[in-house]
C-alpha positions in Angstrom: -16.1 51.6 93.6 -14.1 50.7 96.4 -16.9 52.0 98.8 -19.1 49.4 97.3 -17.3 46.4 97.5 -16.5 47.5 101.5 -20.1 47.4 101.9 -20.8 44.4 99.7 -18.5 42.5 101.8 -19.3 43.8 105.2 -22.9 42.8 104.8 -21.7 39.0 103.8 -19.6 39.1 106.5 -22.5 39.5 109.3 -24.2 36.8 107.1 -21.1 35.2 107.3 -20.2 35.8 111.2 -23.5 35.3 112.5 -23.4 31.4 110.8 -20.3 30.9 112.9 -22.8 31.2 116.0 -23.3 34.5 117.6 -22.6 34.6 121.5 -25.4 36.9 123.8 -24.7 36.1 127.8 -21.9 33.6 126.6 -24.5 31.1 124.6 -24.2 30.3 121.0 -26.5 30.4 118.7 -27.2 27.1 117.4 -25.9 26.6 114.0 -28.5 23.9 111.7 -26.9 21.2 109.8 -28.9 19.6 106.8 -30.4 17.1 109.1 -31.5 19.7 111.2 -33.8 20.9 108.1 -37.4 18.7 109.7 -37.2 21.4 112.6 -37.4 24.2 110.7 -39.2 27.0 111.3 -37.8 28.3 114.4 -37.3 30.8 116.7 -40.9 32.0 115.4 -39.3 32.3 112.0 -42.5 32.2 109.4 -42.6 28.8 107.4 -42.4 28.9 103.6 -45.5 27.4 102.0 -44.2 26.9 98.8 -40.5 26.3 98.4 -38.8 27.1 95.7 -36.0 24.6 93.9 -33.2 27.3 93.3 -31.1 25.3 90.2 -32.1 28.2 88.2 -30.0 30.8 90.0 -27.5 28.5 91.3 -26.4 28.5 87.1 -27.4 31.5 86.4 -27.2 34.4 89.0 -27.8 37.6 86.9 -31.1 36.1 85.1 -32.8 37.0 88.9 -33.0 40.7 87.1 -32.8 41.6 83.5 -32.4 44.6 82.1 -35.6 45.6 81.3 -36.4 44.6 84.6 -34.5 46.8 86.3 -35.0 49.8 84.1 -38.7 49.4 85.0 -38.1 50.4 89.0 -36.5 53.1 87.9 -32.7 52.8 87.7 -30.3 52.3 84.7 -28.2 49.2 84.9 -24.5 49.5 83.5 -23.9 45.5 84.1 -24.9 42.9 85.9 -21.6 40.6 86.7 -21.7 37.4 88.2 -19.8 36.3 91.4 -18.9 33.7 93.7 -18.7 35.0 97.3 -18.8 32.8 100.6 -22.2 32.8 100.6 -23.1 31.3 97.5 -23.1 32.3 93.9 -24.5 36.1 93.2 -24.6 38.6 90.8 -24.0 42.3 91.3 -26.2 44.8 89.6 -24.1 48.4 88.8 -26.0 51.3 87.8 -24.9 54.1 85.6 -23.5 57.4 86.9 -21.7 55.6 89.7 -24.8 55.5 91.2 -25.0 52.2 92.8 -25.4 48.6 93.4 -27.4 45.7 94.1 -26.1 41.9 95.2 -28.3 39.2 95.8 -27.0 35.9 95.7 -28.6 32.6 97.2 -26.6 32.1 101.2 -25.9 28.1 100.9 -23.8 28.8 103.9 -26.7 29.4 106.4 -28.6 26.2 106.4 -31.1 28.0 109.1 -32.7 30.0 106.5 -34.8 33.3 107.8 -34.7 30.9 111.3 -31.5 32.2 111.5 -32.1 35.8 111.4 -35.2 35.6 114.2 -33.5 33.8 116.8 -30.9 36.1 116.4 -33.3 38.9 117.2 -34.9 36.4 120.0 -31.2 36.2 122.0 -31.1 40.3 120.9 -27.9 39.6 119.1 -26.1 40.3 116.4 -28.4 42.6 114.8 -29.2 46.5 115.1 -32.0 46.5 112.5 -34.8 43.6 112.6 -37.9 44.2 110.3 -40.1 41.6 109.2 -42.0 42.3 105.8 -44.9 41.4 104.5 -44.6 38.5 101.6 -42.8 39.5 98.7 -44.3 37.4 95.8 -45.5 35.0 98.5 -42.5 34.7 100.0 -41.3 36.1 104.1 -38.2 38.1 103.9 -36.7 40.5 106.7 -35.0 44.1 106.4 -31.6 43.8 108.7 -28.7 45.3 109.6 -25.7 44.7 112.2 -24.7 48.3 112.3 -24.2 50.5 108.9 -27.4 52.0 108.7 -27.8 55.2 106.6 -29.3 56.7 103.5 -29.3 55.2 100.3 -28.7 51.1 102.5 -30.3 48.2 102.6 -30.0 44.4 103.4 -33.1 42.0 102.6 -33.3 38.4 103.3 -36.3 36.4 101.6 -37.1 32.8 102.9 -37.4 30.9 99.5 -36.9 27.4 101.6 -37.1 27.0 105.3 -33.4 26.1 104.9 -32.4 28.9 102.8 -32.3 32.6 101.9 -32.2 34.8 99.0 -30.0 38.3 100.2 -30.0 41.4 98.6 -28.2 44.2 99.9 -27.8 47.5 98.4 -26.1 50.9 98.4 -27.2 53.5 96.2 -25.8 57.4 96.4 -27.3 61.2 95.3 -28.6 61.1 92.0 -29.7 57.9 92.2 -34.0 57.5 91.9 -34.4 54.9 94.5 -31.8 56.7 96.8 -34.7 57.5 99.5 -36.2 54.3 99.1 -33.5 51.1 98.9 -35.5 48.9 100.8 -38.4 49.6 98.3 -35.8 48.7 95.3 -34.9 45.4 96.5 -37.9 44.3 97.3 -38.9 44.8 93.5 -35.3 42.7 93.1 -36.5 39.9 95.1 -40.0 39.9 92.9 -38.5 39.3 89.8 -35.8 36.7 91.7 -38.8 34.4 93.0 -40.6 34.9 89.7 -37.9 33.5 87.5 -37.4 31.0 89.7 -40.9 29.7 90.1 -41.5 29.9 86.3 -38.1 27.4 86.6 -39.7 25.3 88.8 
Protein backbone atom coordinates (compact mmCIF):
# COMPACT_ATOMS: atom_id res chain seq x y z
CA UNK A 1 0.00 0.00 0.00
CA UNK A 2 2.67 2.29 0.62
CA UNK A 3 3.86 1.96 -3.04
CA UNK A 4 0.52 3.31 -3.99
CA UNK A 5 0.16 6.27 -2.08
CA UNK A 6 4.11 7.19 -3.31
CA UNK A 7 2.76 7.08 -6.70
CA UNK A 8 -0.65 8.72 -6.00
CA UNK A 9 1.19 11.58 -4.57
CA UNK A 10 4.00 11.84 -7.00
CA UNK A 11 1.61 12.17 -9.90
CA UNK A 12 -0.31 15.27 -7.83
CA UNK A 13 2.84 16.60 -7.26
CA UNK A 14 3.82 17.23 -11.11
CA UNK A 15 0.12 18.47 -11.30
CA UNK A 16 0.95 20.26 -8.45
CA UNK A 17 4.68 21.62 -9.44
CA UNK A 18 3.95 22.27 -12.85
CA UNK A 19 0.92 24.94 -11.50
CA UNK A 20 3.74 26.74 -9.65
CA UNK A 21 5.15 27.63 -13.27
CA UNK A 22 7.57 25.36 -14.87
CA UNK A 23 10.96 27.12 -16.07
CA UNK A 24 12.44 25.84 -19.86
CA UNK A 25 15.54 28.42 -20.87
CA UNK A 26 14.75 30.41 -17.61
CA UNK A 27 10.94 31.44 -18.61
CA UNK A 28 7.96 30.48 -16.65
CA UNK A 29 5.13 29.18 -17.71
CA UNK A 30 2.39 31.44 -17.33
CA UNK A 31 0.15 30.41 -14.57
CA UNK A 32 -4.02 31.55 -15.45
CA UNK A 33 -5.97 33.19 -12.84
CA UNK A 34 -9.92 33.07 -13.11
CA UNK A 35 -9.93 36.24 -15.10
CA UNK A 36 -7.67 34.76 -17.33
CA UNK A 37 -10.55 32.07 -18.15
CA UNK A 38 -11.98 34.30 -21.76
CA UNK A 39 -8.36 33.31 -23.23
CA UNK A 40 -8.76 29.95 -22.96
CA UNK A 41 -7.80 27.52 -25.17
CA UNK A 42 -4.22 27.95 -25.49
CA UNK A 43 -1.15 26.79 -26.39
CA UNK A 44 -3.21 24.82 -29.21
CA UNK A 45 -5.00 23.18 -26.28
CA UNK A 46 -8.52 21.77 -27.87
CA UNK A 47 -11.57 23.87 -26.71
CA UNK A 48 -14.33 22.01 -24.78
CA UNK A 49 -17.72 22.36 -26.64
CA UNK A 50 -19.75 21.49 -23.95
CA UNK A 51 -18.71 22.20 -20.43
CA UNK A 52 -19.63 20.38 -17.82
CA UNK A 53 -20.86 22.13 -14.24
CA UNK A 54 -18.77 19.69 -11.82
CA UNK A 55 -21.14 20.33 -8.32
CA UNK A 56 -21.88 16.73 -8.66
CA UNK A 57 -18.35 15.40 -8.03
CA UNK A 58 -17.24 18.25 -6.06
CA UNK A 59 -19.96 16.49 -3.16
CA UNK A 60 -19.60 13.38 -4.13
CA UNK A 61 -16.25 12.07 -5.51
CA UNK A 62 -16.69 8.22 -5.57
CA UNK A 63 -20.33 8.40 -7.46
CA UNK A 64 -17.72 9.20 -10.74
CA UNK A 65 -17.57 5.02 -10.60
CA UNK A 66 -19.88 2.61 -8.97
CA UNK A 67 -19.39 -0.66 -8.33
CA UNK A 68 -20.95 -2.18 -10.96
CA UNK A 69 -19.29 0.14 -12.98
CA UNK A 70 -16.10 -0.90 -12.44
CA UNK A 71 -16.69 -4.57 -12.28
CA UNK A 72 -17.87 -4.17 -15.86
CA UNK A 73 -14.08 -3.23 -17.28
CA UNK A 74 -12.96 -5.94 -15.71
CA UNK A 75 -11.55 -5.41 -12.20
CA UNK A 76 -12.99 -6.04 -8.66
CA UNK A 77 -13.25 -3.06 -6.47
CA UNK A 78 -12.55 -3.56 -2.68
CA UNK A 79 -13.59 0.33 -1.80
CA UNK A 80 -13.79 3.34 -3.20
CA UNK A 81 -12.67 6.04 -0.31
CA UNK A 82 -13.01 9.64 -0.70
CA UNK A 83 -10.20 12.15 -0.30
CA UNK A 84 -9.13 15.60 -0.17
CA UNK A 85 -5.71 16.18 -1.81
CA UNK A 86 -4.27 19.60 -3.09
CA UNK A 87 -5.75 19.24 -6.11
CA UNK A 88 -9.27 19.09 -5.27
CA UNK A 89 -11.51 16.53 -3.88
CA UNK A 90 -11.06 12.75 -5.20
CA UNK A 91 -11.83 9.45 -4.53
CA UNK A 92 -9.49 6.43 -4.76
CA UNK A 93 -10.68 3.28 -6.23
CA UNK A 94 -8.72 -0.06 -4.50
CA UNK A 95 -9.12 -3.34 -6.09
CA UNK A 96 -9.04 -6.71 -4.48
CA UNK A 97 -5.94 -8.94 -4.30
CA UNK A 98 -3.76 -5.84 -3.75
CA UNK A 99 -4.05 -5.38 -7.12
CA UNK A 100 -4.32 -1.75 -7.58
CA UNK A 101 -5.69 1.71 -7.76
CA UNK A 102 -7.34 4.34 -9.45
CA UNK A 103 -7.57 8.35 -8.28
CA UNK A 104 -9.31 10.79 -10.15
CA UNK A 105 -10.29 13.84 -8.51
CA UNK A 106 -11.30 17.22 -10.19
CA UNK A 107 -7.63 19.66 -10.16
CA UNK A 108 -9.28 23.14 -8.88
CA UNK A 109 -5.68 24.09 -8.42
CA UNK A 110 -4.85 24.40 -12.21
CA UNK A 111 -7.17 27.10 -13.50
CA UNK A 112 -5.39 26.51 -17.16
CA UNK A 113 -7.22 23.33 -17.67
CA UNK A 114 -5.70 20.84 -20.48
CA UNK A 115 -4.00 24.51 -21.70
CA UNK A 116 -1.83 23.75 -19.13
CA UNK A 117 -0.57 20.52 -20.04
CA UNK A 118 0.04 21.61 -24.02
CA UNK A 119 2.04 24.61 -23.47
CA UNK A 120 3.99 22.64 -21.27
CA UNK A 121 4.70 20.29 -24.17
CA UNK A 122 5.03 23.59 -26.42
CA UNK A 123 8.13 25.01 -24.04
CA UNK A 124 9.22 20.94 -24.06
CA UNK A 125 8.91 21.08 -20.30
CA UNK A 126 7.95 19.39 -17.56
CA UNK A 127 6.75 16.41 -19.21
CA UNK A 128 8.30 13.02 -20.54
CA UNK A 129 5.06 11.57 -21.84
CA UNK A 130 2.51 13.87 -24.02
CA UNK A 131 -0.34 11.94 -25.75
CA UNK A 132 -3.34 13.52 -26.87
CA UNK A 133 -6.54 11.17 -27.17
CA UNK A 134 -9.24 11.11 -29.07
CA UNK A 135 -12.63 12.43 -27.11
CA UNK A 136 -13.59 10.38 -24.36
CA UNK A 137 -17.51 10.79 -24.07
CA UNK A 138 -16.98 14.08 -26.06
CA UNK A 139 -14.58 15.28 -24.06
CA UNK A 140 -10.30 16.04 -25.00
CA UNK A 141 -8.11 14.50 -22.40
CA UNK A 142 -4.20 13.73 -22.63
CA UNK A 143 -2.02 10.60 -21.49
CA UNK A 144 1.09 12.20 -19.47
CA UNK A 145 3.82 11.61 -17.49
CA UNK A 146 6.92 13.64 -15.93
CA UNK A 147 9.00 10.54 -15.58
CA UNK A 148 7.65 7.19 -13.85
CA UNK A 149 6.67 5.36 -16.84
CA UNK A 150 6.32 1.59 -16.68
CA UNK A 151 3.93 -1.35 -16.74
CA UNK A 152 0.76 -1.45 -15.18
CA UNK A 153 0.92 3.20 -15.01
CA UNK A 154 -0.99 5.77 -16.12
CA UNK A 155 -1.97 9.49 -15.79
CA UNK A 156 -5.05 10.88 -17.83
CA UNK A 157 -6.25 14.39 -17.87
CA UNK A 158 -9.79 15.16 -19.48
CA UNK A 159 -10.72 18.79 -20.27
CA UNK A 160 -14.36 18.92 -18.82
CA UNK A 161 -14.05 22.97 -18.87
CA UNK A 162 -11.49 25.04 -20.58
CA UNK A 163 -10.58 26.01 -17.07
CA UNK A 164 -10.48 22.70 -15.60
CA UNK A 165 -9.42 18.95 -15.58
CA UNK A 166 -10.69 15.74 -14.49
CA UNK A 167 -7.18 13.37 -13.54
CA UNK A 168 -7.01 9.97 -13.26
CA UNK A 169 -3.97 8.26 -12.52
CA UNK A 170 -3.46 4.61 -12.00
CA UNK A 171 -1.11 1.80 -10.93
CA UNK A 172 -2.17 -1.60 -11.26
CA UNK A 173 0.34 -4.82 -10.61
CA UNK A 174 0.54 -8.79 -11.88
CA UNK A 175 -2.67 -10.38 -11.63
CA UNK A 176 -4.43 -7.59 -12.19
CA UNK A 177 -6.82 -7.72 -15.81
CA UNK A 178 -6.15 -4.36 -16.98
CA UNK A 179 -2.43 -4.59 -15.96
CA UNK A 180 -1.27 -4.38 -19.81
CA UNK A 181 -3.68 -1.86 -20.58
CA UNK A 182 -4.04 1.12 -17.71
CA UNK A 183 -4.43 3.73 -20.02
CA UNK A 184 -7.42 1.73 -21.59
CA UNK A 185 -8.93 1.37 -17.84
CA UNK A 186 -9.13 4.97 -17.14
CA UNK A 187 -10.27 5.96 -19.99
CA UNK A 188 -13.45 3.73 -19.24
CA UNK A 189 -13.07 5.72 -15.63
CA UNK A 190 -13.33 9.02 -17.19
CA UNK A 191 -16.61 7.71 -19.34
CA UNK A 192 -18.63 6.96 -16.47
CA UNK A 193 -17.07 10.35 -14.62
CA UNK A 194 -18.39 12.69 -17.57
CA UNK A 195 -21.56 10.64 -17.75
CA UNK A 196 -22.68 11.06 -14.15
CA UNK A 197 -21.89 14.39 -14.47
CA UNK A 198 -23.74 15.37 -17.47
CA UNK A 199 -26.86 13.34 -16.42
CA UNK A 200 -26.23 16.11 -13.19
CA UNK A 201 -26.21 18.75 -15.33
Amino acid sequence: MRVLVTYVLTAVALLLATACGAKSGGTAVPVASARDATSLPRAGAPKVSNPLKTSALESDACAAATEPQVRSTGVTLKTAEPQVIAGGKGCLWIFTEASGTVTGNLNVSEPDGLSHLYALKAQGSGLTTFEPVGEISGYPGVIYANGGEGAGVCNLAIGVRDDLMYVLTTQLFKGNPQYEAPCDLLGQFAAFAIQHLKVAQ
